[in-house]
Steps between C-alpha positions, in 0.01 A plus 500: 500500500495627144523880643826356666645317189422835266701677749724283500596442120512882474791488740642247372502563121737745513761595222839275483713831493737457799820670477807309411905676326456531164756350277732647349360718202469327189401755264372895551127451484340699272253800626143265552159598278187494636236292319131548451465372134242188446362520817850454678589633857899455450836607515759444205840472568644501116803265470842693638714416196248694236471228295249180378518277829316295711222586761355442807144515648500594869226413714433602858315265742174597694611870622343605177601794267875529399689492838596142463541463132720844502686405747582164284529701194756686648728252625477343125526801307873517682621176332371703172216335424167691342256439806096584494445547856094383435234577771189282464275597767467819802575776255292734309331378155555108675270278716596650875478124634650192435191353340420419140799690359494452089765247380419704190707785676810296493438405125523892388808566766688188313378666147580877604870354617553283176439841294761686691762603222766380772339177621603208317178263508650169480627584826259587742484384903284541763598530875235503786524503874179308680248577379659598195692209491210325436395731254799486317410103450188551402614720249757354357255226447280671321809636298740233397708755295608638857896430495544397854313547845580592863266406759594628878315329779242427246150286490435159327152624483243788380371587854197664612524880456440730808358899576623650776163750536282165499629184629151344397590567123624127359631517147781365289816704497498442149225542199486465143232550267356756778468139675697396804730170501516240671671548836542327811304628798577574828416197729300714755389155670752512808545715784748789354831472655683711268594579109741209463275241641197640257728474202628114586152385588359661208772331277447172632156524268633537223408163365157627513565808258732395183407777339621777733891303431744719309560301125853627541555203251415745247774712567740559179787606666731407809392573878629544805351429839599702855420381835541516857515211722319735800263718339227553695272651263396222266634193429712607235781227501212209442351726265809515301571085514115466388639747191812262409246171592280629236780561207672182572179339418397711213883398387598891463787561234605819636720566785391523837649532826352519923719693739391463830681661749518410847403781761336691313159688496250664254725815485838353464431536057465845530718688225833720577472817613737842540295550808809346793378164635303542813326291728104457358176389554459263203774307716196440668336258235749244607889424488767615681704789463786286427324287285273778280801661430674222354220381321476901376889485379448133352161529284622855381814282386293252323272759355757698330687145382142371374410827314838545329507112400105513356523869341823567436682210441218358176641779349824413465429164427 
């Protein structure tokens, strides 16, 4: 059985990049840098307009390397944002599974970005997809400076890390101190019936592991939550209510704000592309065609309406 589930969260975790129209260009991107500085595996994307502005921290989910986060980045960089498209695991210099990755890594990306001549630090944001969603959470709540925060199909909860090469291997996703967090494990108890099922049953424990919940309470800034009503990779609509649960009773000042949208899957929050839309297999973690492409055209509207409001808008004010 656990040969069978490590087979099947490799196929499953797979990057949120299905191809949707761009919009309609924003701003000329300017030519991307890569960066190795502090450790970093990461692509900048300097603000389009050449001048102080805000930024954004892109984070791919559990592909690994920069395919997801560029991808993101990308997309951004068009409404003429600065972007760091940031891998955090499956490249070279970085841990090559999703295990015990440093939240120290994230501390020197946020410090490398704030020293950008261009980057204006009062108005940072962080964007993840999965499982970068839910690193973008836990993040942000390690950094309340962090402006505002997008969180795509994310998870209420650190969960247990996995390795591909050894599905024996249990470990945090996260460490710090060179120690790893508290996460939820995988409830291995039941007869494995497939990826969705593990996650929900696993969830439902969650009582019995406090510590492994995301203090998103700490979070300085404003967030917003994307869901799908019919992904069939994790429970990711719950997971979002258990997020808004949790700052309603922490009495959060900031504004935050759950879009679930119905018919949709795991890869309906995948970022615009110039690639033409085309039929694809992340339409295969749930949704239907009808209703991931609506939720693709909807959360990309709410995105770019959230961002401007929470990093653009404060400086006009």
């Amino acid at each position: 059985m656990r040969l069978s589930l490590c087979l099947a969260l490799a196929l499953a975790h797979v990057p949120a990049v299905a191809c949707a129209q761009a919009p309609a260009a924003a701003a000329t991107p300017a030519a991307p840098i890569e960066v190795t500085d502090d450790g970093l595996v990461a692509t900048w994307y300097p603000p389009a307009a050449g001048k102080k502005g805000p930024v954004i921290v892109a984070l791919g989910g559990s592909e690994g390397g920069t395919i997801g986060s560029k991808a993101l980045a990308r997309a951004l960089a068009k409404q003429g944002y600065g972007v760091l498209a940031l891998a955090y695991f499956g490249a070279p210099g970085l841990p090559q599974t999703l295990q015990n990755v440093p939240l120290e890594y994230f501390d020197h990306a946020l410090a490398w970005v704030a020293r950008q001549p261009l980057v204006d630090p009062k108005r940072i944001a962080i964007y993840g997809i999965s499982i970068g969603g839910e690193t973008a959470l836990l993040v942000a709540a390690r950094h309340p400076e962090i402006t505002a925060v997008v969180a795509a199909v994310p998870s209420s909860v650190v969960w247990q890390g996995f390795d591909r090469r050894d599905y024996r291997s249990v470990e945090s996703t996260y460490s710090l101190g060179g120690k790893g967090i508290a996460y939820l494990p995988y409830d291995t108890s039941k007869p494995f019936t497939g990826v969705y099922a593990l996650y929900a049953d696993s969830l439902a424990n969650v009582s019995a592991h406090p510590d492994a919940v995301i203090p998103v309470e700490r979070i300085g800034g404003a967030v917003l939550l994307l869901s799908g009503d019919a992904d069939t990779l994790w429970p990711s609509r719950r997971m979002c209510e258990q997020i808004v649960e949790r700052l309603k009773a922490h009495g959060f000042r900031n504004p935050y704000r759950h879009l679930a949208f119905a018919d949709a899957g795991h890869g309906a929050f995948a970022p615009p592309s110039d690639a033409p839309a085309r039929n694809s297999g992340y339409d295969n973690l749930g949704g239907t065609e009808a209703g991931n492409a609506a939720a693709r055209a909807g959360m990309w509207q709410a995105v770019t309406e959230f961002l401007a409001a929470q990093l653009i808008g404060k400086a006009k004010r």
